[in-house]
N, C-alpha and C positions, 0 to 999 in steps of 0.2 A: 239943078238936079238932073242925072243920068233915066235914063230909060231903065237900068237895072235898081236904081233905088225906088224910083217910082214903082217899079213892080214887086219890090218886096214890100215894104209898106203898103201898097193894096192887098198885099195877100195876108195883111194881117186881119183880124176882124172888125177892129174898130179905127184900121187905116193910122196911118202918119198922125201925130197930136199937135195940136199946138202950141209954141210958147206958149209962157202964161198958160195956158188950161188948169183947170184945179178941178179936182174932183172931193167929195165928202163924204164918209159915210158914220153912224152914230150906231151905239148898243149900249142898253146897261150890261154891267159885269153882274156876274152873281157865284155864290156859293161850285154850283155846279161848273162852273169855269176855271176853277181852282181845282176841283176835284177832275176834272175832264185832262186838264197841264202833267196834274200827280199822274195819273192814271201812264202817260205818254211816256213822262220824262221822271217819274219818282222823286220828282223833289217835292218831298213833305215839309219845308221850313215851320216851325212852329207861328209864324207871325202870317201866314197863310189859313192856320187851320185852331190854336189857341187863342179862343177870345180875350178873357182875361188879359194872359201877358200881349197881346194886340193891344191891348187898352190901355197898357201899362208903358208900351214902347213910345217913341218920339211919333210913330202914327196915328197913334190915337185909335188904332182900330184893328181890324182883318183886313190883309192887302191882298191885292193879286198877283199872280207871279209877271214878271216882267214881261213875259211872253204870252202873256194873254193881251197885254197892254200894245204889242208891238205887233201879233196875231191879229188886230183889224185893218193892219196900213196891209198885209199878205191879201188880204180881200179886196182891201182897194185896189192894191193894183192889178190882180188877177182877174174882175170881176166886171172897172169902170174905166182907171186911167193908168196905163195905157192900157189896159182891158183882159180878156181872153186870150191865153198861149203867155201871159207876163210871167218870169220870173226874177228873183231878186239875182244880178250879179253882185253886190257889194253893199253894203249899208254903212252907215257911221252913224249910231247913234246914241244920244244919252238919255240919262233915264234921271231927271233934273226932281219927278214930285211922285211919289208911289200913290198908285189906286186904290183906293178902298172897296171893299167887296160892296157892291148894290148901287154902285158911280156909273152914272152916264157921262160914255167917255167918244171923243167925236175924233177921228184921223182922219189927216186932211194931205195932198198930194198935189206940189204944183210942179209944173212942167218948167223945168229953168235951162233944158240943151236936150235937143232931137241932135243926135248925128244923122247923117245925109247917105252913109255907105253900107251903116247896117242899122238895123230896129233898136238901137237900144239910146236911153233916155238920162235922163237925170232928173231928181224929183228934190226939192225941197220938203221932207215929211214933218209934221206933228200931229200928235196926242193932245189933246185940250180936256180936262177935264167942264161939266156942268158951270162953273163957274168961269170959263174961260180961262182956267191956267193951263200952263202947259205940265205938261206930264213927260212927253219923250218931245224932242227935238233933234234933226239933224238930215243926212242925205240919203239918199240910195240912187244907185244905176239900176238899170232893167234891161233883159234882152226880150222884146215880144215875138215869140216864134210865127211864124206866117203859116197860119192854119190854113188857110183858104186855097183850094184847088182849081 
């Protein structure tokens, strides 16, 4: 490692990650989480907001929108791994089990490629519901901007 990678990575806040690093973080979903999505992006899908035909669909219930479900891996990595200043450059991911409204649902982020010349990462991401299923699966790159003066 050069002298100039070493110093951008120190100038981030939570510094260079390690292989393998994982970071976790857990929330229940709820009602208002749905309603917080509509309010952003207006998508009212009825299998979000009608119980009944919820109950009546292959869900068995009231889901959440995809993007509330894929909206806690944006925390994780903003927050913990790789931290403060992360943004997403790219994601791939799929969406294998839908959430039900009131699910505790856990995203989880491991470190599988640091580049060496800029801050940016590769993560293995999932979504696990309560049960240990998975719910979202797949990757994302990160650029961590280098906050630090």
């Amino acid at each position: 490692m050069n002298q100039t990678t070493t110093t951008i990575w120190q100038a981030t806040v939570n510094g260079r990650p390690a292989l393998g690093a994982v970071a976790e973080r857990s929330r229940q979903t709820s009602l208002r989480d749905v309603e917080m999505f509509t309010d952003m992006t207006g998508d009212r899908n009825p299998l979000h907001y009608d119980a009944d035909l919820a109950a009546a669909s292959p869900f068995g219930g009231l889901i959440v929108q995809g993007g509330v479900t894929s909206g806690l891996l944006n925390a994780l990595v903003a927050e913990d791994l790789p931290g403060p200043g992360t943004v997403f450059l790219g994601v791939e991911w799929r969406f294998v089990k839908a959430v039900k409204v009131g699910e505790t649902i856990t995203a989880r982020a491991e470190v599988t490629s640091v580049r060496e010349d800029k801050p940016i990462c590769t993560l293995a991401t999932t979504v696990r519901n309560a049960a240990g299923e998975i719910c979202l699966t797949g990757t994302a790159t990160t650029y961590t901007v280098p906050l630090r003066r």
